[in-house]
C-alpha positions as CSV (number, residue, x, y, z in Angstrom):
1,X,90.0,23.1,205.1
2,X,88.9,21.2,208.2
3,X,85.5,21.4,209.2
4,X,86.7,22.5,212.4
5,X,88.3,25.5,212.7
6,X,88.2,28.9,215.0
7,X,86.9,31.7,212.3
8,X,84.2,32.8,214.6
9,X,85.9,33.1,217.7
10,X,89.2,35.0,216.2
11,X,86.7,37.2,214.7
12,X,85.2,38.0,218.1
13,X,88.4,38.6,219.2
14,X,89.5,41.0,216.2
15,X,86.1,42.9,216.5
16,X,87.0,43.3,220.3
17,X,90.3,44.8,219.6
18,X,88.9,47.2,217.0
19,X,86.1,48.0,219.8
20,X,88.8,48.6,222.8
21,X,91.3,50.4,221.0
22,X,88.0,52.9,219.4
23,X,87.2,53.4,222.9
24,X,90.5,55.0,223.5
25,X,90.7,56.5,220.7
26,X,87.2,58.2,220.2
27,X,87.3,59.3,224.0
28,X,90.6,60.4,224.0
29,X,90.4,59.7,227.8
30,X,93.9,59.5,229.2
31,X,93.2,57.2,232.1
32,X,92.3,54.0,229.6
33,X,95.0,55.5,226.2
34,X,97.3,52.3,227.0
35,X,94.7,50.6,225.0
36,X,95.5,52.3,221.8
37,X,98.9,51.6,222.4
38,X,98.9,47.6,223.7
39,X,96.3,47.0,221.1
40,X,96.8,47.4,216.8
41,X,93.2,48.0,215.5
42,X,94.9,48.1,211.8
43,X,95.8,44.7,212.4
44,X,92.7,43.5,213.5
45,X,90.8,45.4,210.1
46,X,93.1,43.6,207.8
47,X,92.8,40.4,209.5
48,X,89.1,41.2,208.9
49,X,89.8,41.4,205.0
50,X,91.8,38.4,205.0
51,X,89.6,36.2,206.5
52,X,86.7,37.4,204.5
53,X,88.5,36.6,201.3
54,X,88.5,33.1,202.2
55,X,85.4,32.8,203.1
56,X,83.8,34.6,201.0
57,X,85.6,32.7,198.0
58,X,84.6,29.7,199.4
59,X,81.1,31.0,199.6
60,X,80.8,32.2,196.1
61,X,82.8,28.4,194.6
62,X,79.7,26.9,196.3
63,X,76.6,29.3,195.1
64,X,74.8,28.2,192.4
65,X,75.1,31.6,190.4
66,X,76.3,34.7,190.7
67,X,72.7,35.9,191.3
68,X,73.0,33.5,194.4
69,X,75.8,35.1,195.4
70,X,75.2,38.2,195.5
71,X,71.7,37.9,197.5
72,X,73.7,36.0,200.2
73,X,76.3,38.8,200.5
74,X,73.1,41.4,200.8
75,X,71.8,39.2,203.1
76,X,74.2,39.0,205.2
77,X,75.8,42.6,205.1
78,X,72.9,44.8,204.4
79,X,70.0,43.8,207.4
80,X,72.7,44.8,210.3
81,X,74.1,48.0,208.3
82,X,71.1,49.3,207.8
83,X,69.6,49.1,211.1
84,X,72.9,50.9,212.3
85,X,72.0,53.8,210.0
86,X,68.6,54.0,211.5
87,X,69.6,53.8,215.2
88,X,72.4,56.6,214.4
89,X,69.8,58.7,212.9
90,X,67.4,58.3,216.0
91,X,70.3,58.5,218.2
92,X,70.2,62.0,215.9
93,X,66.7,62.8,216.8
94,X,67.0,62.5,220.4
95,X,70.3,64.3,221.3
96,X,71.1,67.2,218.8
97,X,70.8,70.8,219.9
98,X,69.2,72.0,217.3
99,X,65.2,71.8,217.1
100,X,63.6,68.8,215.9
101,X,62.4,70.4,212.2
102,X,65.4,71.9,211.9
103,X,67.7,68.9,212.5
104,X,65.2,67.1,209.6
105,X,65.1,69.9,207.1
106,X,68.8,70.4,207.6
107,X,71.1,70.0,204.5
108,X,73.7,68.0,206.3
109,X,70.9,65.6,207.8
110,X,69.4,64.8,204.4
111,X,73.2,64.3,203.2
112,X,73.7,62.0,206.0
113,X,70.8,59.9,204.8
114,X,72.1,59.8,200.9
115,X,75.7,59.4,202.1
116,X,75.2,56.6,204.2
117,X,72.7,54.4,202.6
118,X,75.0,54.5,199.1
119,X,78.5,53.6,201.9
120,X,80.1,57.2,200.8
121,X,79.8,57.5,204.6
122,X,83.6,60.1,204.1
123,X,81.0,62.3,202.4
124,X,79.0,63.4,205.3
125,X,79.9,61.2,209.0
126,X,78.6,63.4,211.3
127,X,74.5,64.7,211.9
128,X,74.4,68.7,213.0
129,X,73.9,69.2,216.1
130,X,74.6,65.6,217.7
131,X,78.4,65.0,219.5
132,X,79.5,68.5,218.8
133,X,80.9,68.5,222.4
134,X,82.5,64.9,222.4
135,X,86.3,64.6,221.5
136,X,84.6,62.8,217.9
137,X,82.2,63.4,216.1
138,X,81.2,61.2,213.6
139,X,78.1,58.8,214.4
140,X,79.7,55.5,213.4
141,X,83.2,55.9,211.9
142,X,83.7,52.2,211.7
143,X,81.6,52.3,208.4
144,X,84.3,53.4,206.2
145,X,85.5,49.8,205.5
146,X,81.9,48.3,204.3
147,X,82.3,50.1,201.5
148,X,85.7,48.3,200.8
149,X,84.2,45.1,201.4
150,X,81.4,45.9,199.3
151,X,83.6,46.5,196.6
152,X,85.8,43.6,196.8
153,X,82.6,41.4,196.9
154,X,81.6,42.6,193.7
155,X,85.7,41.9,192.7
156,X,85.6,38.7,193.7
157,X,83.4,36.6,190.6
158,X,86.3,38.0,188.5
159,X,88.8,37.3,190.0
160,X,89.1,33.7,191.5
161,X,89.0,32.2,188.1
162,X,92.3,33.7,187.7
163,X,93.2,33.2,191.0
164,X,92.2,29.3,189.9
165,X,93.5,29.4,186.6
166,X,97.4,31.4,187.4
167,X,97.5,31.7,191.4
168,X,100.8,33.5,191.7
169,X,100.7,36.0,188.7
170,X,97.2,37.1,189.4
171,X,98.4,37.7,193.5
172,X,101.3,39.2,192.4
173,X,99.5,41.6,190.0
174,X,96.9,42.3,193.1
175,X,99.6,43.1,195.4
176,X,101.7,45.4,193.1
177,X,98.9,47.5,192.5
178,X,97.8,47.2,196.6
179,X,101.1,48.4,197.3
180,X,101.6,50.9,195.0
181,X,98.3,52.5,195.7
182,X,99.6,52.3,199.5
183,X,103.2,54.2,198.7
184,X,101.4,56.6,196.5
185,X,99.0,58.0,199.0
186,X,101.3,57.7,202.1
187,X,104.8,58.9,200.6
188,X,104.1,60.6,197.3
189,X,100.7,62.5,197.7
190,X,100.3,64.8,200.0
191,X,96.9,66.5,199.1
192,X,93.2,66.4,200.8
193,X,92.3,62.9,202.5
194,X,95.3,61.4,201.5
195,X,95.5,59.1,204.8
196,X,91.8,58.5,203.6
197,X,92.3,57.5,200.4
198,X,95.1,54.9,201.5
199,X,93.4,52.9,203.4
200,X,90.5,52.2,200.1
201,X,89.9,48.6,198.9
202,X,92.6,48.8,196.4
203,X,95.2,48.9,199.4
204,X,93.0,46.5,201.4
205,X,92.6,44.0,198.2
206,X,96.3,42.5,199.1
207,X,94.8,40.7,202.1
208,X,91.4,39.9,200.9
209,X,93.1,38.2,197.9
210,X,95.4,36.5,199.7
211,X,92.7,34.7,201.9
212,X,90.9,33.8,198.3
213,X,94.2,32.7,197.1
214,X,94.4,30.5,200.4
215,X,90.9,29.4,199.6
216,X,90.8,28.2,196.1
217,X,94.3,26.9,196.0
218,X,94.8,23.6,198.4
219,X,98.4,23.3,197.5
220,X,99.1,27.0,198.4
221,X,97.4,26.2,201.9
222,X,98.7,23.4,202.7
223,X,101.7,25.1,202.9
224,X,100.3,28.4,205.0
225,X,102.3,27.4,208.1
226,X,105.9,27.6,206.1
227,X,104.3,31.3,204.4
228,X,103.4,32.0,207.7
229,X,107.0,31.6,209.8
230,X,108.9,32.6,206.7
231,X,106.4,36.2,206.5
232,X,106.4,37.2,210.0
233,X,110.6,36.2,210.1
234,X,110.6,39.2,207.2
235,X,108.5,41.0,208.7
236,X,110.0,41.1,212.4
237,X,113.0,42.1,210.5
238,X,111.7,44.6,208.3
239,X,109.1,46.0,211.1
240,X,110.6,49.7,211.7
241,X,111.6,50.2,208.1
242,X,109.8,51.7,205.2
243,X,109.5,48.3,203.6
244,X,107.1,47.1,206.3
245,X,104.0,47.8,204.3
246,X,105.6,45.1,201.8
247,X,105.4,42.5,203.9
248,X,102.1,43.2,206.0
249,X,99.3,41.6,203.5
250,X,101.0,37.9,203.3
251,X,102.2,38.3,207.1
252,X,98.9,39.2,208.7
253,X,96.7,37.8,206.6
254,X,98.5,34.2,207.1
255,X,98.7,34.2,210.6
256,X,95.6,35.2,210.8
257,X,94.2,32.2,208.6
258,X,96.9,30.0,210.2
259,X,94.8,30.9,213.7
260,X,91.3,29.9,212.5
261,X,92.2,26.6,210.9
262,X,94.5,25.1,212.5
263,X,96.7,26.1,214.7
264,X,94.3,25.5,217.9
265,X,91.9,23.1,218.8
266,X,88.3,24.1,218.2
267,X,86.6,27.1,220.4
268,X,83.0,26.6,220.0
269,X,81.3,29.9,220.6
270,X,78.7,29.4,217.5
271,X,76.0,28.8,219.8
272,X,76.1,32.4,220.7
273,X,75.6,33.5,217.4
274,X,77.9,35.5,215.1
275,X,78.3,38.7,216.9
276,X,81.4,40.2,215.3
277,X,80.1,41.8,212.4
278,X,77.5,44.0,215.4
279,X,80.2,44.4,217.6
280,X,82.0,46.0,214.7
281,X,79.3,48.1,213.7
282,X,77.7,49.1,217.0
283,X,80.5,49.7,219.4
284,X,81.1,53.4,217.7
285,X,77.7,54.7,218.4
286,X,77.5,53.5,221.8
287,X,80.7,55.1,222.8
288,X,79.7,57.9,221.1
289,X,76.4,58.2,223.4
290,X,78.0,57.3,227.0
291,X,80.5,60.0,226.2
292,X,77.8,62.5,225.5
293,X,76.1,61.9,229.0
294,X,80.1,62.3,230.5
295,X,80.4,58.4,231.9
296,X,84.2,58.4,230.7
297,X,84.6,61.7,232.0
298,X,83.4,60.7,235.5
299,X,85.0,57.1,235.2
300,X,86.5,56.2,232.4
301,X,86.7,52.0,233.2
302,X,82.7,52.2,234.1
303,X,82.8,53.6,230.6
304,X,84.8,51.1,228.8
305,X,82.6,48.4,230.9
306,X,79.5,49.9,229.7
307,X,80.4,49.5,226.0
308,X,81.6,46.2,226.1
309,X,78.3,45.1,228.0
310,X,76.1,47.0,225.7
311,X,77.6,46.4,222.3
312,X,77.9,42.7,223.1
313,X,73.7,42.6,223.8
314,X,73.5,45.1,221.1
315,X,75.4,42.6,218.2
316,X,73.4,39.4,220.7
317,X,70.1,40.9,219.9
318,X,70.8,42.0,216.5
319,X,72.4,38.6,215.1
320,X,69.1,36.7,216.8
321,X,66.4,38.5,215.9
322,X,67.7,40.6,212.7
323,X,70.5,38.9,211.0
324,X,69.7,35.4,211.5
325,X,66.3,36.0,210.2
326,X,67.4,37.1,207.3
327,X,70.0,34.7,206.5
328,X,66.9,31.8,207.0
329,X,65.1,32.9,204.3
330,X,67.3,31.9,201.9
331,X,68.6,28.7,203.5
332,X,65.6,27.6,205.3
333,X,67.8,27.6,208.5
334,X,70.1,29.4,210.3
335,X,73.3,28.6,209.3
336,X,76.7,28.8,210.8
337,X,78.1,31.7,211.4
338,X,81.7,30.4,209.8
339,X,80.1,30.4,205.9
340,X,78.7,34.0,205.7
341,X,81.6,36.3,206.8
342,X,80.4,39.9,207.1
């Protein structure tokens, strides 16, 4: 892979589109729904997973050990999540109806806590008493996918030795489970959280494998741009059919990849810092808040305005003093934002 590529500024972009089209969809506010509709937040998560598979295979074929690896994935994922727990919980404090000791004492608070900090965030999204008027009410329901990425992370030692070793029967064997978990839970299962239980690493692995795949195999991506036009040809054709999901993990996740290395010349945003992973994180909350005061209700553009500005100084602040800090104690500097994909 070139040196120079555009991972952290088709991240930024990504992590916007997931923030706009949340901000249409957690309001519900009619006057800014077009977002939801000009805007695919799916495809922006999965190009998330597909982008972190190659990077973070390339990160683990350069640590040291496995031990290394794994502190730089905490390193890097824990710091901001955390914090995001915190501030929700404060959030918490400050805004539920009920009365301070109660809100503490209360089962669903404590389950909160326990919930969150282990990523079963499905168990228990919401605190009682907080957002029971808003349209939404979980705290942060953009957490559901750490867990995910969690989970392929700890995937991932295994699995790019085969992907080294037998590249195509080890994809194919990841993708035929991906998809059949995916058919399962959307055509055959009906029950409790099915739409839920869909959307779990095991459907998600497909594209973060495929960006390892990319990633450990330089004859496979040296020919992304033929995978690419021959992917989204298929899937262009096959888009409004019940074979669509087939073709989504190679089609996304290699134009995607295509994007950030070499399609365009180098955007240089790393000065900045790598605020995609707090965008992603924060923008829920926020919305969450500025609903609860009615700002969308009274103008619904000063309200989208207002979370952009504040998520973007929320992820600025976070990456510089938080993240970054975090990320130095292991390298002795702060490095680029490119090698530690959240």
């Amino acid at each position: 892979m070139n040196s120079k590529n555009n991972f952290d500024i088709v991240r930024l972009i990504l992590a916007s589109v997931v923030m706009l089209v949340h901000t249409a969809e957690v309001t519900r506010n009619a006057d800014i729904r077009f977002l939801a509709h000009i805007l695919n937040s799916d495809f922006a998560v999965k190009g998330f997973f597909a982008i972190s598979g190659f990077l973070i295979a390339k990160s683990y074929l350069r640590s040291n050990s496995i031990k290394s690896y794994f502190v730089k994935r905490a390193q890097r994922i824990l710091p901001a999540y955390i914090f995001v727990i915190v501030m929700c919980l404060i959030i918490g404090v400050c805004l539920t109806s009920l009365p301070l000791k109660e809100f503490v004492t209360n089962k669903e608070t404590i389950k909160y806590v326990i919930a969150n900090f282990s990523f079963m965030n499905f168990i228990q999204p919401s605190l009682p008493g907080v957002f029971t008027d808003n349209p939404n009410q979980p705290m942060d329901g953009s957490l559901w996918t750490i867990k995910a990425e969690i989970t392929l992370y700890v995937l991932l030692p295994f699995i790019v030795p085969l992907l080294v070793k037998k590249p195509f029967k080890t994809y194919a064997a990841i993708f035929a489970i991906s998809c059949l978990w995916f058919f399962y839970f959307t055509s055959v299962y009906t029950g409790p959280k099915a739409d839920t239980l869909a959307k779990q690493f095991i459907a998600l692995s497909s594209y973060f494998f495929f960006g390892s795949l990319l990633a450990t195999n330089q004859a496979i991506f040296d020919k992304l741009k033929e995978i690419t036009i021959v992917s989204l040809v298929a899937f262009v054709i096959f888009k409004n059919t019940s074979f669509s999901y087939l073709i989504e993990p190679v089609a996304f996740s290699s134009v995607v990849i295509l994007f950030c290395t070499g399609l365009c010349r180098e955007i240089k945003i790393s000065q900045f810092g790598d605020l995609s992973y707090g965008m992603y994180l924060y923008h829920w909350p926020i919305i969450q808040v500025l609903t609860h005061f009615g700002v969308f209700d009274r103008n619904a553009y000063l309200g989208l305005m207002l979370t952009i500005i504040l998520t973007v100084t929320l992820a600025f602040t976070s990456w510089n003093l938080l993240e970054s800090r975090f990320l130095k104690r292991s390298h002795g500097h702060i490095p680029k934002a490119t090698s530690h994909e959240a």
